[in-house]
C-alpha positions, -999 to 999 in steps of 0.1 A, spaced: 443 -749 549 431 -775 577 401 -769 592 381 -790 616 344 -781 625 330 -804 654 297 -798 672 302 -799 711 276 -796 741 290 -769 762 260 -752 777 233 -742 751 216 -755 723 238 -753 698 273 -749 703 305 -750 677 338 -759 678 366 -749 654 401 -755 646 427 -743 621 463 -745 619 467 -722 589 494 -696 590 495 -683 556 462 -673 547 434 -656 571 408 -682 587 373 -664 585 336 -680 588 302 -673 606 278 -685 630 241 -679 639 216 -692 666 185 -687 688 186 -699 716 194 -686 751 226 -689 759 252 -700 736 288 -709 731 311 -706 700 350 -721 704 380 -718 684 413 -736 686 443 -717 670 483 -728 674 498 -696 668 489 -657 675 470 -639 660 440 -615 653 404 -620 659 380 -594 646 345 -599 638 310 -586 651 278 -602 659 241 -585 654 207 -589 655 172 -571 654 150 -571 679 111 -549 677 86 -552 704 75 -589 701 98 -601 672 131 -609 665 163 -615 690 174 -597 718 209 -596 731 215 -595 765 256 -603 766 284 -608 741 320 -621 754 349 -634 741 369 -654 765 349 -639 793 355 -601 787 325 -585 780 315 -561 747 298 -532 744 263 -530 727 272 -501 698 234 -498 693 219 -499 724 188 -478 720 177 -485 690 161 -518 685 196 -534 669 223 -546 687 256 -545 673 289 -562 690 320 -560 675 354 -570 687 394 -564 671 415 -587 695 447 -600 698 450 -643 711 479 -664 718 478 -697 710 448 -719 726 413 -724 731 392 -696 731 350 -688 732 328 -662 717 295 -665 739 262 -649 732 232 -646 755 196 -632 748 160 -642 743 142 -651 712 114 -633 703 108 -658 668 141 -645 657 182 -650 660 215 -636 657 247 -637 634 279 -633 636 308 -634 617 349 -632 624 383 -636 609 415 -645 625 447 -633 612 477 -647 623 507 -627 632 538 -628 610 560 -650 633 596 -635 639 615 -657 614 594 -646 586 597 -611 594 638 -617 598 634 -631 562 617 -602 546 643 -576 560 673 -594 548 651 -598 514 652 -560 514 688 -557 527 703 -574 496 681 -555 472 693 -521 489 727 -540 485 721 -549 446 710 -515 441 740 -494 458 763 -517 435 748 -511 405 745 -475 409 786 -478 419 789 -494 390 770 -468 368 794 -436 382 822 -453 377 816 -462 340 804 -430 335 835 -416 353 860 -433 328 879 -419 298 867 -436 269 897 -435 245 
C-alpha cells in the first residue's frame, strides 16, 4: 500500500494531507487537533467509501467544543448535541479526487479526534471476473452431477 502523508497550510493550525492509491485493502487512520478551525485532505484515484466520525468532550470551562463538522463542504449533524459530547459521524460515497474533512470549534484546554476508513469500490472488471469465477463452477458442477446420473443410470454387466 502507498501512502503519502504531507503537512500543508490551508487555513488553521494544523492541517494534513493524505494520499493513497490502494485498491485492494481498506485505507484507514486518524487525526486530532485544537485549534480553531481546521482542515484535514485526502487524495484517492478511484471510488470509494468514506466512513468515520469525529468527537470530543466539552464541560463548562474544559475541554473542546465543536461548532461545525464538513466533509467537502456539506455539513454533519451533531448526534449529541445536548449533552456536553459531540459526536459527528459520516458513511459517504467519493469519486476519484481531492477531498476535506473540516472541523471548527473552540478550545477550552482540550481537542478533538477523529478517525475514518476509505473503502474502495470493487471496480466493474473485478466484479465481471468473480461472476464468470462462479459461472464455471455452476458449470463444473452441473457436469459432474450429469456425469453421476448417467453412471448411475448404466447397466453394469
Amino acid at each position: 500500500m502507498k501512502r503519502l502523508v504531507l503537512a500543508l497550510a490551508l487555513a488553521g493550525p494544523a492541517s494534513l494531507l493524505w494520499s493513497t492509491s490502494a485498491r485492494a485493502a481498506p485505507e484507514a487512520g486518524s487525526f486530532a487537533g485544537s485549534g480553531g478551525a481546521q482542515f484535514f485532505g485526502f487524495e484517492i484515484d478511484h471510488a470509494g467509501t468514506l466512513t468515520g466520525s469525529v468527537l470530543s468532550s466539552f464541560s463548562g470551562s474544559s475541554g473542546y467544543d465543536i461548532t461545525s463538522v464538513s466533509v467537502d463542504g456539506v455539513a454533519l449533524v451533531d448526534l449529541l448535541p445536548a449533552v456536553g459530547d459531540d459526536y459527528f459521524a459520516f458513511n459517504l460515497s467519493l469519486l476519484p479526487g481531492v477531498h476535506t474533512i473540516s472541523v471548527k470549534g473552540t478550545s477550552y484546554g482540550g481537542s478533538f479526534v477523529g478517525s475514518y476508513a476509505i473503502t474502495p469500490v470493487p471496480e466493474p472488471a473485478a466484479l465481471a471476473l468473480v461472476g464468470a469465477g462462479l459461472g464455471l463452477l455452476a458449470a463444473a458442477r452441473f457436469i459432474h452431477a450429469r456425469r453421476a446420473r448417467a453412471g448411475a443410470q448404466r447397466p453394469r454387466g
